[in-house]
C-alpha positions as CSV (number, residue, x, y, z in Angstrom):
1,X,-1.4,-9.9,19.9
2,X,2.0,-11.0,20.4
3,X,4.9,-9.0,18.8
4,X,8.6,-9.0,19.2
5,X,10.0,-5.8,18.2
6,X,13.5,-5.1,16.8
7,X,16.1,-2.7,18.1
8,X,15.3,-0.9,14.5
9,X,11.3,-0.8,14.9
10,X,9.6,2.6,15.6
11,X,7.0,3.0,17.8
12,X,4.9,6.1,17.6
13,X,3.0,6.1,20.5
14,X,0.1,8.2,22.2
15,X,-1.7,9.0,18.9
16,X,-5.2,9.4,17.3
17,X,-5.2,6.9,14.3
18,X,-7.2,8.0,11.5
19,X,-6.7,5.2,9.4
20,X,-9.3,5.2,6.6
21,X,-9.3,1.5,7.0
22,X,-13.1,0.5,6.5
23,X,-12.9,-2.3,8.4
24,X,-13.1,-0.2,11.2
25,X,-16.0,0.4,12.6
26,X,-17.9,2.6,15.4
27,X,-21.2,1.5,17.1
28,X,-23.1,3.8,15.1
29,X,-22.4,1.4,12.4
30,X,-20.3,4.4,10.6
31,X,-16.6,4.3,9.4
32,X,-16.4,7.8,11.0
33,X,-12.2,7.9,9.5
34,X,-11.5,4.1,10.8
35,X,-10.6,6.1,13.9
36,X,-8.5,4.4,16.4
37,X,-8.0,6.6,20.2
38,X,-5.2,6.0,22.1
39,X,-3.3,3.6,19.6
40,X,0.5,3.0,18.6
41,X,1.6,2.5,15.0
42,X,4.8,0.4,14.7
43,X,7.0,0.8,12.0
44,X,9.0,-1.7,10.2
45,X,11.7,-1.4,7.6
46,X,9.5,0.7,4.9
47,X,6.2,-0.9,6.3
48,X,3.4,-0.5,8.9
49,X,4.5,-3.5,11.1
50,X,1.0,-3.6,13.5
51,X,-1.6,-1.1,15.2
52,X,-1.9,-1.8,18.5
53,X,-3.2,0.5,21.7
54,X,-0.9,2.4,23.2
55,X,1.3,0.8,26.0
56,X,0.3,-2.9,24.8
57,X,4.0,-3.4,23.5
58,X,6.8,-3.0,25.7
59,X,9.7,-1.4,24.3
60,X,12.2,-3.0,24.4
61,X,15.1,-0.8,22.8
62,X,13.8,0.2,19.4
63,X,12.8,3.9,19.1
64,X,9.6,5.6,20.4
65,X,8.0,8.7,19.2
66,X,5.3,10.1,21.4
67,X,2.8,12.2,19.1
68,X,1.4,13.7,22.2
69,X,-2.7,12.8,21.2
70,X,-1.9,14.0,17.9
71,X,-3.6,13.3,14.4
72,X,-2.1,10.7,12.4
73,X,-3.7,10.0,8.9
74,X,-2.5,7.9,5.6
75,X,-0.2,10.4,3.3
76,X,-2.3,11.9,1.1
77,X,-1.9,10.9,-2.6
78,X,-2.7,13.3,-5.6
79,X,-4.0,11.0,-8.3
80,X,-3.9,13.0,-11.1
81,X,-1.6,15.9,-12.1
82,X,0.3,17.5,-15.4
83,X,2.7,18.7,-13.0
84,X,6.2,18.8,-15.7
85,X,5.5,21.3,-18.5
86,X,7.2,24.6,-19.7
87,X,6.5,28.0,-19.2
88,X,2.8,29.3,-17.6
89,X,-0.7,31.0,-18.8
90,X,-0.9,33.4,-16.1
91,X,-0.7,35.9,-18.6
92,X,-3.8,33.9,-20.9
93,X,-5.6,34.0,-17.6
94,X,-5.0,37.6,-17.2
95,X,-6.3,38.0,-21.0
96,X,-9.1,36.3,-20.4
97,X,-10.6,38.0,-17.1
98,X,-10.6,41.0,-19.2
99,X,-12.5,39.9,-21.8
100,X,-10.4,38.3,-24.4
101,X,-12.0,35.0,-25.4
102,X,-10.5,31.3,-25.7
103,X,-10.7,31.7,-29.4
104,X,-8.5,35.3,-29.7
105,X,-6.1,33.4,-27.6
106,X,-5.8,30.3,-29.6
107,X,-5.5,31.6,-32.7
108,X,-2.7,33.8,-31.3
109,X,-1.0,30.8,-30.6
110,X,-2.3,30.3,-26.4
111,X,-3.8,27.4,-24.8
112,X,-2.9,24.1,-24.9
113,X,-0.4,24.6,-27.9
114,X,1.3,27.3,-26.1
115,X,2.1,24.9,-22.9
116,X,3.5,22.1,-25.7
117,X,6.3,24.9,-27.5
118,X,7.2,25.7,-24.3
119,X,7.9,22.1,-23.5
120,X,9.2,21.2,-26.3
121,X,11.6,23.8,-26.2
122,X,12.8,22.9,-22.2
123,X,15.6,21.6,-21.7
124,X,15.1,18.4,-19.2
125,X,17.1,20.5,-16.3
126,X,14.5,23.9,-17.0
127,X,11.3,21.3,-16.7
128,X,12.9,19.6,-13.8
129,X,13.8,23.0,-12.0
130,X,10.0,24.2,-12.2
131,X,8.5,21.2,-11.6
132,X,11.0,20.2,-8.2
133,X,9.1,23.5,-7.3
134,X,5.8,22.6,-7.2
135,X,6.9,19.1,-6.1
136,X,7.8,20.9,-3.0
137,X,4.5,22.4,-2.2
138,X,3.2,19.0,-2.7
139,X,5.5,17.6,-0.6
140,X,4.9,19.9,2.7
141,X,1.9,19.9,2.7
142,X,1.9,15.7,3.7
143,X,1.7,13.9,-0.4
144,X,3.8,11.1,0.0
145,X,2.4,9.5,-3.6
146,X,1.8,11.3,-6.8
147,X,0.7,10.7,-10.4
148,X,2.6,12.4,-13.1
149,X,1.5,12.7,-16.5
150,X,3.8,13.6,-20.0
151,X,1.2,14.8,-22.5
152,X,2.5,18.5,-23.4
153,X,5.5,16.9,-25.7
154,X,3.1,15.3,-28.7
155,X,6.3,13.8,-30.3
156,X,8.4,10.8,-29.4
157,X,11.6,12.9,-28.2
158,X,9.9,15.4,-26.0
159,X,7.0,13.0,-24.6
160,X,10.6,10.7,-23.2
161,X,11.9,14.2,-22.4
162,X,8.9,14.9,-20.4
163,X,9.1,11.3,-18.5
164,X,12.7,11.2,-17.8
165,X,11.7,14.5,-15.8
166,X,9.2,12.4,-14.0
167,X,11.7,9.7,-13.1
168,X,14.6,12.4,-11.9
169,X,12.1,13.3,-9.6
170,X,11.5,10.2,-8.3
171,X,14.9,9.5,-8.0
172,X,15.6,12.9,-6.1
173,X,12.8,12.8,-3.4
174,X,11.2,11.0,-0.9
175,X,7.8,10.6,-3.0
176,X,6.5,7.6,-4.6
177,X,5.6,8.9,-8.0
178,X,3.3,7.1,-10.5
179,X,4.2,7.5,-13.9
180,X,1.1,7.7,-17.5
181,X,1.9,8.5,-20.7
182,X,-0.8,11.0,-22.1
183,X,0.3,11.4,-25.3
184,X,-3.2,11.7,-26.6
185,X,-4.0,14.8,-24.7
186,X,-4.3,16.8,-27.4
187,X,-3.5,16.6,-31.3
188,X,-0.3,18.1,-31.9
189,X,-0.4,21.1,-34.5
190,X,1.4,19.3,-37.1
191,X,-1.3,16.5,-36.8
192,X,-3.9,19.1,-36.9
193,X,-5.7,18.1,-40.3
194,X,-5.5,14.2,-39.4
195,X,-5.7,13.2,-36.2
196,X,-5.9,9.4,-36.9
197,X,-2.5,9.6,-38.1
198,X,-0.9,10.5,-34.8
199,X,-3.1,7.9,-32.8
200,X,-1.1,5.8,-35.5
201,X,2.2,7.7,-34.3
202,X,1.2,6.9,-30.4
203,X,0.0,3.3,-31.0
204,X,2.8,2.3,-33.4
205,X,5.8,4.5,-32.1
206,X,5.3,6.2,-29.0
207,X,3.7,3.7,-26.7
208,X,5.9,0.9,-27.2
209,X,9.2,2.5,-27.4
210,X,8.6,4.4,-23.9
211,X,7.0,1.2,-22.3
212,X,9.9,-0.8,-23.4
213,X,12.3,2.2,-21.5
214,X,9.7,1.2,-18.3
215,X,9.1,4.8,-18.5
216,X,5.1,5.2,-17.4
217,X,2.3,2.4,-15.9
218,X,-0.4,3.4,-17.3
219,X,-1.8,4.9,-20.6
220,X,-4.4,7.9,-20.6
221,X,-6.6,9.9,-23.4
222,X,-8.5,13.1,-23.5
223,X,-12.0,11.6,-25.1
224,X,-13.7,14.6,-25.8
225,X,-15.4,16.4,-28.4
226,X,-12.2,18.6,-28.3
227,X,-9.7,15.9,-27.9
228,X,-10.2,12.2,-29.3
229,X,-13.6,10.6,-30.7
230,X,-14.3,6.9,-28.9
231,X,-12.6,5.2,-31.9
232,X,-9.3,6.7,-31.4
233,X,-9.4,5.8,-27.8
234,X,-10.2,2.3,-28.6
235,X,-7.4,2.2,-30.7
236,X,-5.2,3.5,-28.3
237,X,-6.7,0.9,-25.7
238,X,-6.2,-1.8,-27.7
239,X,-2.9,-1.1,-28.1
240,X,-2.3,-0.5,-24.9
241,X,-3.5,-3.9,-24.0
242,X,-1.6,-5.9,-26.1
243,X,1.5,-4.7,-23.7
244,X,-0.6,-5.6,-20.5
245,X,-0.4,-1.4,-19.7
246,X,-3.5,-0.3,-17.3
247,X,-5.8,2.4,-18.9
248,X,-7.3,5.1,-17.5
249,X,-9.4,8.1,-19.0
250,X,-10.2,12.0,-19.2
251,X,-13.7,11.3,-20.0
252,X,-17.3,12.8,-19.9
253,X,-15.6,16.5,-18.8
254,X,-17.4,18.6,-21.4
255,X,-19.9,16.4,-23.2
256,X,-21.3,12.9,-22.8
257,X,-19.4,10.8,-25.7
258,X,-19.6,7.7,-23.9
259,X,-15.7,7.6,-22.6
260,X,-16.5,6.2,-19.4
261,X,-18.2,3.0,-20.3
262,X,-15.3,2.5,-22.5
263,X,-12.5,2.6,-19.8
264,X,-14.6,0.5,-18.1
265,X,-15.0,-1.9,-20.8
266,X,-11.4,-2.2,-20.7
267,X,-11.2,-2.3,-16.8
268,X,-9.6,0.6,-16.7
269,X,-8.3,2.1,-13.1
270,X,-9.8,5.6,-13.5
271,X,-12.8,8.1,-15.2
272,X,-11.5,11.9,-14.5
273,X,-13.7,14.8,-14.8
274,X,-17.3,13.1,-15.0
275,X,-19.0,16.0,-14.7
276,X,-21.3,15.3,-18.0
277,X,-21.3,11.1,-16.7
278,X,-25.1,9.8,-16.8
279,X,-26.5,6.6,-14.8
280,X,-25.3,4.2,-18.0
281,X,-21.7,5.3,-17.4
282,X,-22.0,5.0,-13.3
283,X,-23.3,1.6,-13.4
284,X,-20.4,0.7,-16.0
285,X,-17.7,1.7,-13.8
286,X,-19.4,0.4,-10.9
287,X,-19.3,-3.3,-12.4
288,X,-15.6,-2.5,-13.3
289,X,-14.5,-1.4,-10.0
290,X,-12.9,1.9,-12.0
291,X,-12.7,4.6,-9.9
292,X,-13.9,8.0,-10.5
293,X,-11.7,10.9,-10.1
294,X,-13.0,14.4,-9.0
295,X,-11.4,17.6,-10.3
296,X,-12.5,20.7,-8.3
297,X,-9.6,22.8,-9.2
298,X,-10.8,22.8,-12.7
299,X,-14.1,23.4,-11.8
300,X,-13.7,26.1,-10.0
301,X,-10.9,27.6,-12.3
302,X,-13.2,27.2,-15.6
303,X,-15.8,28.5,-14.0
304,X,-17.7,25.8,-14.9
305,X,-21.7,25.1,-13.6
306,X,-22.5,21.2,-14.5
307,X,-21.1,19.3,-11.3
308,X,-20.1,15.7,-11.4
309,X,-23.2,13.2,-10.6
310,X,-22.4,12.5,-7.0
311,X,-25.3,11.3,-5.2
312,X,-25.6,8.9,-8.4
313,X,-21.8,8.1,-7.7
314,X,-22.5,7.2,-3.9
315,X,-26.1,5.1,-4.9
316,X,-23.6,3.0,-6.8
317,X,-20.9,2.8,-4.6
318,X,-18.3,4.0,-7.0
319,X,-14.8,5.3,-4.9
320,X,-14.9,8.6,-5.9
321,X,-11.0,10.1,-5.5
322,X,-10.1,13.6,-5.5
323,X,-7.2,15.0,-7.0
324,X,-5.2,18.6,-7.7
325,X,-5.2,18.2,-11.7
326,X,-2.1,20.6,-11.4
327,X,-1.8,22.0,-14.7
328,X,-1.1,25.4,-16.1
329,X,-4.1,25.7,-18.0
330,X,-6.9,24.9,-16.0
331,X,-6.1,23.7,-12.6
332,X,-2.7,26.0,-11.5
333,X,-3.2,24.7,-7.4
334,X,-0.4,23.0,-6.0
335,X,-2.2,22.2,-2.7
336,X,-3.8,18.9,-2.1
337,X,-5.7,20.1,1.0
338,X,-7.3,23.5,-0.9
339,X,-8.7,21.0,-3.2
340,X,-10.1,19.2,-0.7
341,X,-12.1,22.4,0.6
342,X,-13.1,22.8,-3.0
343,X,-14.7,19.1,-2.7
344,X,-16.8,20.0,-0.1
345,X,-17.7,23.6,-0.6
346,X,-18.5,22.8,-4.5
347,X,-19.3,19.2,-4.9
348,X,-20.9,18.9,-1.8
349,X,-18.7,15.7,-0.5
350,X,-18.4,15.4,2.9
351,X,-15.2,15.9,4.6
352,X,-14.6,12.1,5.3
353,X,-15.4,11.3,1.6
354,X,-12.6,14.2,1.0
355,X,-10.5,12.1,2.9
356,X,-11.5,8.7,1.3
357,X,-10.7,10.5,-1.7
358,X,-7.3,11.3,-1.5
359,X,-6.1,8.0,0.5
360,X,-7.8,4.9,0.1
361,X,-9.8,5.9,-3.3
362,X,-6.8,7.6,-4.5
363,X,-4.4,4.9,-4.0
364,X,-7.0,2.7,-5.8
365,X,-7.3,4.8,-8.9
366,X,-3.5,4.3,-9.0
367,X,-4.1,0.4,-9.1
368,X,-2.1,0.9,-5.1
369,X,-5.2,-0.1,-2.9
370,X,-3.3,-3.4,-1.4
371,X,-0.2,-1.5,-0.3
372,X,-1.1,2.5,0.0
373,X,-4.0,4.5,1.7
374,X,-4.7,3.5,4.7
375,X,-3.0,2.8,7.9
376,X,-3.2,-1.1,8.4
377,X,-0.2,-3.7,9.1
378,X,1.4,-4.7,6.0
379,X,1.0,-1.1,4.1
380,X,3.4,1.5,3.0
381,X,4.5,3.4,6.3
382,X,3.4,6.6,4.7
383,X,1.9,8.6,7.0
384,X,1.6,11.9,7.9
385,X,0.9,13.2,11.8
386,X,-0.9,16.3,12.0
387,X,-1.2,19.5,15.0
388,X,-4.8,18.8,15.0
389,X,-7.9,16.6,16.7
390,X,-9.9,15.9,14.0
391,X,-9.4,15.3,10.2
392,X,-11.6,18.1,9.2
393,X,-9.1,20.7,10.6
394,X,-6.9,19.9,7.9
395,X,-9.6,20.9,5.3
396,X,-11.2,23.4,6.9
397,X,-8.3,26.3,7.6
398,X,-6.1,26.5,4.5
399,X,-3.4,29.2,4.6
400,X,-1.2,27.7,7.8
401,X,0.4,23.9,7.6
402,X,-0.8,22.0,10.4
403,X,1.5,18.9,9.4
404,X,4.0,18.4,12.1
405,X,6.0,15.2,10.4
406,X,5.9,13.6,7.4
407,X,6.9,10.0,6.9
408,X,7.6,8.5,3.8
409,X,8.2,4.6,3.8
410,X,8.9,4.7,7.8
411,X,11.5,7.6,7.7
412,X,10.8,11.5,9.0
413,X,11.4,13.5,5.8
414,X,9.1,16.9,7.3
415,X,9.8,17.9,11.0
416,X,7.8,21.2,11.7
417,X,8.3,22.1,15.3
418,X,6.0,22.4,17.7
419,X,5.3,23.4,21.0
420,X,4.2,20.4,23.0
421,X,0.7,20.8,24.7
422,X,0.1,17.8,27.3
């Protein structure tokens, strides 16, 4: 392959590529990470420009980075968090490891309602000062994309508050973050005795005035037994359709209502949860080419039993992502690669199909698979290059941060140094 480089091109050289690309492939017939030895990635501008091995390219002037045999991977992408809210329920957790139950809590005004007063009553700066912090965590620990969801506002003004949030943090760091309007999470308490009137407020009010303000890309629904009945999340569906907004869907979490055949009905980009999701619901989504999003955190947090249908997911060859959930209720974890571990350890997915699940599948479930995800020519340089051989190593010992830099549209925003070992 014949390249001319530009004095402004970056070359980092001497590396072990795992680029998740699955056109890559090993004798063995496996994709074993798309793994590349002895390879160069060369950057241009804000894009991967070619991968080529090392030493094929001279020079020339532009700058080279030698990663000494290191591991480079896609940056990872958390596909599905509540990360902006107001205040915490550390001390409803505390309540309910000694015995108080969910109900005692509720009707003392805890759970979800708690985490929308507190919201509502943030100022933007207070929900942007919390949420910069768990941004951070995010951030070192080598996410270069997020997905951030409103959903704890319930009211025109604060669900806007709760977005502009999500766009002063886009504006402030070097993240790509995905914006969805979740204003159905939950029904709001002054809704509480008819529900089908705020779907009214979302579809009528809600939805169009923040699309019009370009403030989300995508629209999302709790359908559950708990949250909204399929007809409601039709509504909202076809409402969101009639602006051309992508759908997506917490569905099939606690019961089997039927919520994923309907997101894929409407060819929607993600199912979250799944852990009640039967055959019917896989093969839907699999004809859709939705993507099924995997929730340890809350899982493990619940304590729940009834794991998501995975060996039914991989007979079907659905691209199962994997994602934090961040959320003070049920998923407090603001670490992509402890998430991960939970994959494997409790869902029993391998450690590649961990990694599949928070590049390539992730940047699918964000409606990103042509641009993010993998390391190929012509994608985001986002990229992350790791103290480590192998990809498992940054699953398997959480506790210390392996990542050495981070790279976010071809510039180093994380430098952890390191001592050099060739």
């Amino acid at each position: 392959m014949s390249i001319e480089l530009k004095d402004s091109d970056v070359i980092w050289c001497n590396a072990r590529l795992a680029t998740m690309n699955p056109t890559i492939n090993h004798i063995d017939g496996k994709n074993n990470y798309g793994m590349l030895e002895q390879h160069d990635l060369i950057v241009r501008d804000e894009k991967i420009l070619a991968i080529l091995p090392t030493n094929s390219v001279p020079a020339s002037q532009c700058k080279v980075i030698d990663v000494g045999q290191r591991l480079i991977t896609p940056g990872l992408i958390d596909c599905h968090t509540h990360l902006v809210f107001g205040g915490n329920r550390a001390s409803e957790w505390e309540q309910r490891l000694n015995g108080v139950s969910y109900e005692e809590i509720s009707a003392k005004g805890g759970g979800i309602n708690f985490t929308v007063n507190a919201t509502r009553n943030s100022s933007a700066y207070q929900l942007e000062m919390s949420s910069q912090n768990r941004l951070n965590s995010l951030i070192a620990e080598g996410v270069t994309t997020i997905e951030i969801k409103s959903g704890y506002g319930l009211d025109l003004e604060s669900e806007e508050k709760q977005l502009n949030v999500v766009r002063a943090l886009a504006q402030k760091n070097a993240i790509e973050i995905s914006p969805t309007l979740l204003s159905a999470h939950t029904v709001p308490p002054e809704y509480k005795h008819n529900p089908d009137a705020y779907i009214d407020l979302i579809c009528d009010s809600i939805l169009p005035t923040l699309w019009q303000k370009q403030l989300f890309e995508s629209v999302d629904v709790f359908c559950e037994t708990v949250g909204f009945n399929l007809s409601q999340t039709k509504r909202l569906f076809d409402a969101a359709k009639r602006l051309n907004i992508p759908v997506k869907g917490h569905v099939e979490q606690l019961s089997n209502l039927g919520g994923s055949e309907l997101v894929a009905e409407y060819r929607g980009l993600s199912v979250d949860h799944i852990e009640y999701l039967d055959e019917k619901g896989i093969e839907a989504i699999s004809r859709s080419g939705t993507a099924a999003v995997l929730l340890p955190g809350a899982f493990y947090f619940l304590k729940e039993t009834k794991r998501p249908p995975i060996a039914l997911l991989r007979q079907y060859g659905v691209p199962m992502a994997i994602s934090t959930d961040f959320n003070p209720g049920t998923s407090p974890f603001a670490s992509l690669r402890l998430i991960m571990n939970m994959a494997c350890v409790q869902f029993g997915l391998t450690p590649e199909e961990a990694w599949l699940g928070v590049t390539i599948h992730a940047a699918r479930a964000l409606g990103r698979a042509d641009s993010h995800g993998q390391l190929a020519a012509g994608y985001m340089a986002d990229f992350v290059v790791w103290d480590a051989q192998n990809p498992v190593d940054i699953l398997y010992e959480i506790g210390h941060n392996p990542l050495v830099y981070r790279i976010y549209r071809g510039e180093i925003t994380h430098h952890n140094h390191f001592n050099n070992h060739n």
